[in-house]
DSSP file (Angstrom, degrees, kcal/mol; ACC not computed):
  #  RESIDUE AA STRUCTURE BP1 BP2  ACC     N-H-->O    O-->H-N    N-H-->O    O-->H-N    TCO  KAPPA ALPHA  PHI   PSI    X-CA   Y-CA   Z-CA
    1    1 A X              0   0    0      0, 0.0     2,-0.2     0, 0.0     0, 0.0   0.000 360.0 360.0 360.0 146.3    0.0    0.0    0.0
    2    2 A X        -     0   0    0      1,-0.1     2,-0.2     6,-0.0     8,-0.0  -0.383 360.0-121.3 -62.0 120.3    1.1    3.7   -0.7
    3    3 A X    >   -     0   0    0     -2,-0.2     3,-1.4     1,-0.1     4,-0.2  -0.590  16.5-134.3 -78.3 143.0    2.6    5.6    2.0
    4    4 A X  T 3  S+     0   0    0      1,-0.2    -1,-0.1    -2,-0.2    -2,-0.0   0.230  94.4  81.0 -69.8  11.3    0.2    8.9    2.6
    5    5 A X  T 3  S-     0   0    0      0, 0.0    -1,-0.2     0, 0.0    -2,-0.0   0.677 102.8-122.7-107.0 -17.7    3.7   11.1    2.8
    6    6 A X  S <  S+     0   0    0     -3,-1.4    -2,-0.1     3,-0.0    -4,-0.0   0.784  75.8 125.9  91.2  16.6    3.9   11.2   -0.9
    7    7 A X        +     0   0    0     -4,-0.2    -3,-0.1     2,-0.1     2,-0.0   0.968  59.5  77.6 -85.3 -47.1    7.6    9.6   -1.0
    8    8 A X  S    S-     0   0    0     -5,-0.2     2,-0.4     1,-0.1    -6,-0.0  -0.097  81.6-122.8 -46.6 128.7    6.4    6.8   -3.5
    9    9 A X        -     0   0    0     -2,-0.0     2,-0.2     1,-0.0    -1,-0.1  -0.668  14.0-136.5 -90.2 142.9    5.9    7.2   -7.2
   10   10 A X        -     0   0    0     -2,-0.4     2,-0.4    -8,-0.0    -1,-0.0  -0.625  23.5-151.2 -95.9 153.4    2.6    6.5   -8.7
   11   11 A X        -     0   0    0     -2,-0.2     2,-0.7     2,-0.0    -2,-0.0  -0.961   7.4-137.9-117.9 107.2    3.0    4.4  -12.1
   12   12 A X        -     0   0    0     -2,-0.4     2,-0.1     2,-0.0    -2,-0.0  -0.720   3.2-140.0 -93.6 142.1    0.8    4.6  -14.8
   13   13 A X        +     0   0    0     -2,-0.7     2,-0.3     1,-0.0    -1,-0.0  -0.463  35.8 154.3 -62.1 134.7   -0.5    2.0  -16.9
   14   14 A X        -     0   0    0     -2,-0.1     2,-0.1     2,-0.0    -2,-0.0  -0.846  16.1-179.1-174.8 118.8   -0.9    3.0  -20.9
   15   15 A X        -     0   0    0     -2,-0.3     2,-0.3     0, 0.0     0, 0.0  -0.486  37.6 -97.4 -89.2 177.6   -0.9    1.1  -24.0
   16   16 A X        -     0   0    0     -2,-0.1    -2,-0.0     0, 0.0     0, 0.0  -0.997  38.3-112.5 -52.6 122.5   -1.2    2.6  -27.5
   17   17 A X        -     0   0    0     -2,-0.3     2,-0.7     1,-0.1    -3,-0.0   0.088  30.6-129.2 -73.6 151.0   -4.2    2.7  -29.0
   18   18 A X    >   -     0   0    0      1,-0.1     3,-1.7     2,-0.0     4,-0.2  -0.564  26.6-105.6 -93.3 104.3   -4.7    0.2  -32.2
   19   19 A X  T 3  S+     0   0    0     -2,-0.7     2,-0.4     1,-0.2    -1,-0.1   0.234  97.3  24.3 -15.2 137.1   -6.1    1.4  -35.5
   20   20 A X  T 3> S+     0   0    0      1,-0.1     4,-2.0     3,-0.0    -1,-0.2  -0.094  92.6  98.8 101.2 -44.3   -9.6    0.5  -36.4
   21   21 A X  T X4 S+     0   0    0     -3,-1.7     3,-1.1    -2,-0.4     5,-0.3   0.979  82.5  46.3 -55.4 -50.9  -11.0   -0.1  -33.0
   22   22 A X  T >> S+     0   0    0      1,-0.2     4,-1.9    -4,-0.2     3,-1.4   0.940 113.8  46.0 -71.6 -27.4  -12.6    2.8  -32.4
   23   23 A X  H 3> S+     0   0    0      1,-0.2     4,-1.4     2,-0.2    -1,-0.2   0.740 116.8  49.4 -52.7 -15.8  -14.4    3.0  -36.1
   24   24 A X  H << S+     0   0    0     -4,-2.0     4,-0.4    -3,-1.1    -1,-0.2   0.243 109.6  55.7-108.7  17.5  -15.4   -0.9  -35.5
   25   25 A X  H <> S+     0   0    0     -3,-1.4     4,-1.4    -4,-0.2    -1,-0.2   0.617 113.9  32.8-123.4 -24.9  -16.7    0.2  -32.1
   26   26 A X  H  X S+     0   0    0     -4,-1.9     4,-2.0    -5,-0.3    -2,-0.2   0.751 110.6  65.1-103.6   7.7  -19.2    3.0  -33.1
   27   27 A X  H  X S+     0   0    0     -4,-1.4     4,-1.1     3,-0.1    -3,-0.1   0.993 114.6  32.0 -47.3 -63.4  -20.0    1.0  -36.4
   28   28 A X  H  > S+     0   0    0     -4,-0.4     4,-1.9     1,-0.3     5,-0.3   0.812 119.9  54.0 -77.3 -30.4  -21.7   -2.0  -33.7
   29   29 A X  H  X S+     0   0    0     -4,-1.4     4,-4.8     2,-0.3    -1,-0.3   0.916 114.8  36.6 -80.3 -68.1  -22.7    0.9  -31.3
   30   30 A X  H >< S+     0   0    0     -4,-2.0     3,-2.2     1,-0.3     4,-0.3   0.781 119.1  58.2 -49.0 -91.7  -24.8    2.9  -34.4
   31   31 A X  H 3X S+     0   0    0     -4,-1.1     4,-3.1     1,-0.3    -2,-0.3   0.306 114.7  27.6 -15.4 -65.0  -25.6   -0.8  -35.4
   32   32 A X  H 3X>S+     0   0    0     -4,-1.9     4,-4.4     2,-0.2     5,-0.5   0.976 116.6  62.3 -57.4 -47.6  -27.6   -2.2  -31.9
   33   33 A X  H XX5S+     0   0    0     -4,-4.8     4,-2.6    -3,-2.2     3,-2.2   0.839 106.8  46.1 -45.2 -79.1  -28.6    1.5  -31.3
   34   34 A X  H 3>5S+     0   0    0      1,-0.3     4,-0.8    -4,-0.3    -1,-0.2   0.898 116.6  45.3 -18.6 -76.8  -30.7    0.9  -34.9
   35   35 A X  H 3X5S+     0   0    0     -4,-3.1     4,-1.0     1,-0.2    -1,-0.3   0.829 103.1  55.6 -76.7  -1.6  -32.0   -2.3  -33.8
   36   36 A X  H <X5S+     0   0    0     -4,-4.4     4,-1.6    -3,-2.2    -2,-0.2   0.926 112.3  48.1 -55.1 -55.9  -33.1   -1.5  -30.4
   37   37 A X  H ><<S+     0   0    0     -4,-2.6     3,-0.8    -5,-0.5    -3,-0.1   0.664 111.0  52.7 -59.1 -79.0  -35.3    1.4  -32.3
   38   38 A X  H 3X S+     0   0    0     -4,-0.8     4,-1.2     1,-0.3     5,-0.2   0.423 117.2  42.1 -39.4 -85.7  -36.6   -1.5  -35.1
   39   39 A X  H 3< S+     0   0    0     -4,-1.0     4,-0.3     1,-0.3    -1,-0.3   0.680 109.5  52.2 -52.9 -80.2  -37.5   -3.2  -32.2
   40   40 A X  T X< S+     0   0    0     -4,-1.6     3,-2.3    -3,-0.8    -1,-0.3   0.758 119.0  38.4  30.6-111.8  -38.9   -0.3  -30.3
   41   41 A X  T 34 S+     0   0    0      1,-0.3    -2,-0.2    -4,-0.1    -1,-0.2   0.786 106.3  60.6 -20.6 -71.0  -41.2    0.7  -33.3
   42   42 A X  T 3< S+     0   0    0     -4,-1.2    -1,-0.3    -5,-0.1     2,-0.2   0.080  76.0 122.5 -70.3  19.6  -42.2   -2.3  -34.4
   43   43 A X    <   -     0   0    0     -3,-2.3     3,-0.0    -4,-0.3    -3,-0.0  -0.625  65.4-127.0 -80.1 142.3  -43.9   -3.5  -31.1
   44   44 A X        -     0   0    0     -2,-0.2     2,-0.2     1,-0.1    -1,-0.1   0.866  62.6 -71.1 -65.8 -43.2  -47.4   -4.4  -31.4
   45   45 A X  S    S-     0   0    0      1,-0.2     2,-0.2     3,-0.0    -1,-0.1  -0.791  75.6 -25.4-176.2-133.0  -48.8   -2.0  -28.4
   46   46 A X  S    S-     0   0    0     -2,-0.2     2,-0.3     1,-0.1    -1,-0.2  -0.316  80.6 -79.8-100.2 177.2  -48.8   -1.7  -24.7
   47   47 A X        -     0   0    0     -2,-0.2     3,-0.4     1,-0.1    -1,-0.1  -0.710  48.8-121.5-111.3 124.8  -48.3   -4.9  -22.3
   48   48 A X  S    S+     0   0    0     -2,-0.3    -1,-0.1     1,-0.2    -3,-0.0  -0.211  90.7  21.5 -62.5 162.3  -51.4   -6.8  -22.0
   49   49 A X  S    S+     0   0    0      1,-0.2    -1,-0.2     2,-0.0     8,-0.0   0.957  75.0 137.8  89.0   2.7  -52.6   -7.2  -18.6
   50   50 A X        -     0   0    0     -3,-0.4    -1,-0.2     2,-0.1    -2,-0.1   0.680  65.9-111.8-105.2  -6.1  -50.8   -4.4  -16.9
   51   51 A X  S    S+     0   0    0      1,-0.3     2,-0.1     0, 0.0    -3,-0.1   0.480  77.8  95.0 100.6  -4.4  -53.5   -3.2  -14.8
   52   52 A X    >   +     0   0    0      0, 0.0     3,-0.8     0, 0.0    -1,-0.3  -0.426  63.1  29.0 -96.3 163.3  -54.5    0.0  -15.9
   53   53 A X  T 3  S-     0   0    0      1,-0.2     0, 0.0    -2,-0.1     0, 0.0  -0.295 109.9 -34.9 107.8-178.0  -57.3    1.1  -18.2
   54   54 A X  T 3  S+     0   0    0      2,-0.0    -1,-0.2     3,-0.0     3,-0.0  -0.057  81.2 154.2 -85.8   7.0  -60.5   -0.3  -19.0
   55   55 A X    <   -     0   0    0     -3,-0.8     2,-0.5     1,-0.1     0, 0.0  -0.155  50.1-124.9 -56.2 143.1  -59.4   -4.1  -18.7
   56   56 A X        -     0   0    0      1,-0.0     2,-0.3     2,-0.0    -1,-0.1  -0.795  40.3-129.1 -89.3 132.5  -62.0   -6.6  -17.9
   57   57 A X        -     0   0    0     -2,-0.5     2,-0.7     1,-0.1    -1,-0.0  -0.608  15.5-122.0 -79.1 135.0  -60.2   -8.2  -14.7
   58   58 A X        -     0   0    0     -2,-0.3     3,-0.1     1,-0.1    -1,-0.1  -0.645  20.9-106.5 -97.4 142.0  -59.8  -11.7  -14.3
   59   59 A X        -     0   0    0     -2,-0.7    -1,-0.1     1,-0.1     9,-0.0  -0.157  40.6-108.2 -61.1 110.8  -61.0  -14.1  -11.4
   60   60 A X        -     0   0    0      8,-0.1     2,-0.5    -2,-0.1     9,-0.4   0.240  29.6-140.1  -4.2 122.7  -58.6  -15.2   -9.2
   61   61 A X        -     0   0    0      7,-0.2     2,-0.6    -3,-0.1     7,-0.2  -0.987   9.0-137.7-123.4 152.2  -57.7  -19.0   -9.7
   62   62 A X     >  -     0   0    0      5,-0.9     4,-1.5    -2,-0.5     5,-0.2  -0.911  12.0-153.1-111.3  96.8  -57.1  -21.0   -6.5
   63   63 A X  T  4 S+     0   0    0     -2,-0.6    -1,-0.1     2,-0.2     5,-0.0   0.746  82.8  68.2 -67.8 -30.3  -54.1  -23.0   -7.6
   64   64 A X  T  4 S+     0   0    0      1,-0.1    -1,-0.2     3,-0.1    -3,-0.0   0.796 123.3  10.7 -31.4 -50.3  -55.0  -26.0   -5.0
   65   65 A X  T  4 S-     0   0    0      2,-0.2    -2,-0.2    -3,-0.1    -1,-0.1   0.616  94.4-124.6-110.8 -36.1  -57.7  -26.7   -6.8
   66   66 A X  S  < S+     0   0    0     -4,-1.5     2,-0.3     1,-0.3    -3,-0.2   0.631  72.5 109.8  99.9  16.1  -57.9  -25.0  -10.2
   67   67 A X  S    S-     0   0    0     -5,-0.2    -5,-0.9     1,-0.1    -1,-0.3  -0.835  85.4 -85.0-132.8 157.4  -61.0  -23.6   -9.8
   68   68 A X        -     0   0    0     -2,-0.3    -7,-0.2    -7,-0.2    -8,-0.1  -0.194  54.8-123.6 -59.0 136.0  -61.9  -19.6   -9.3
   69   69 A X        -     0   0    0     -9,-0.4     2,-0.2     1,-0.1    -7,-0.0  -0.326  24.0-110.1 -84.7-175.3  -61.5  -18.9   -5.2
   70   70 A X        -     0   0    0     -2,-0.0     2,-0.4     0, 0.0    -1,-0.1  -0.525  33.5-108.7-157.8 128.5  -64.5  -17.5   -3.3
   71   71 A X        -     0   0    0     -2,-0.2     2,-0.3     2,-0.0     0, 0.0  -0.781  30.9-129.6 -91.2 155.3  -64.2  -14.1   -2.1
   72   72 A X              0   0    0     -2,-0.4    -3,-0.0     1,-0.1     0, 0.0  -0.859 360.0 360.0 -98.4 111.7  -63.9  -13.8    1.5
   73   73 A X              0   0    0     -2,-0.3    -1,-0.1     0, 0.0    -2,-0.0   0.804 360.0 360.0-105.7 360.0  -66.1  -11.5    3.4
């Protein structure tokens, strides 16, 4: 560990960077970004089911048996 007095030299790590990575890295970047929107767009609508809205609600199923439970008053 590094003494807090400053006597020690810090060393940094550094490579040189290699041609071509960074063009081949915002090619795939643009590339996902594009299909996330397709994908995006091209969803059919809002999430069935979700609780909001004018949805007809469905009965409770009583997994023990398989049949719709009894409300409880």
């Amino acid at each position: 560990m590094a003494s807090s007095n400053g006597d020690q030299k810090l060393y940094e790590l550094k490579h040189d960077p290699k041609p071509g990575y960074g063009m081949a890295f915002a090619i795939s970047f643009a590339v996902m970004a594009l299909y996330l929107a397709l994908i995006l767009v091209s969803s059919p609508g809002p999430a069935k089911s979700h609780g909001h809205g004018n949805e007809k609600q469905s009965p409770a199923i009583d997994t023990a048996n398989g049949h719709a439970a009894e409300k409880s008053n």
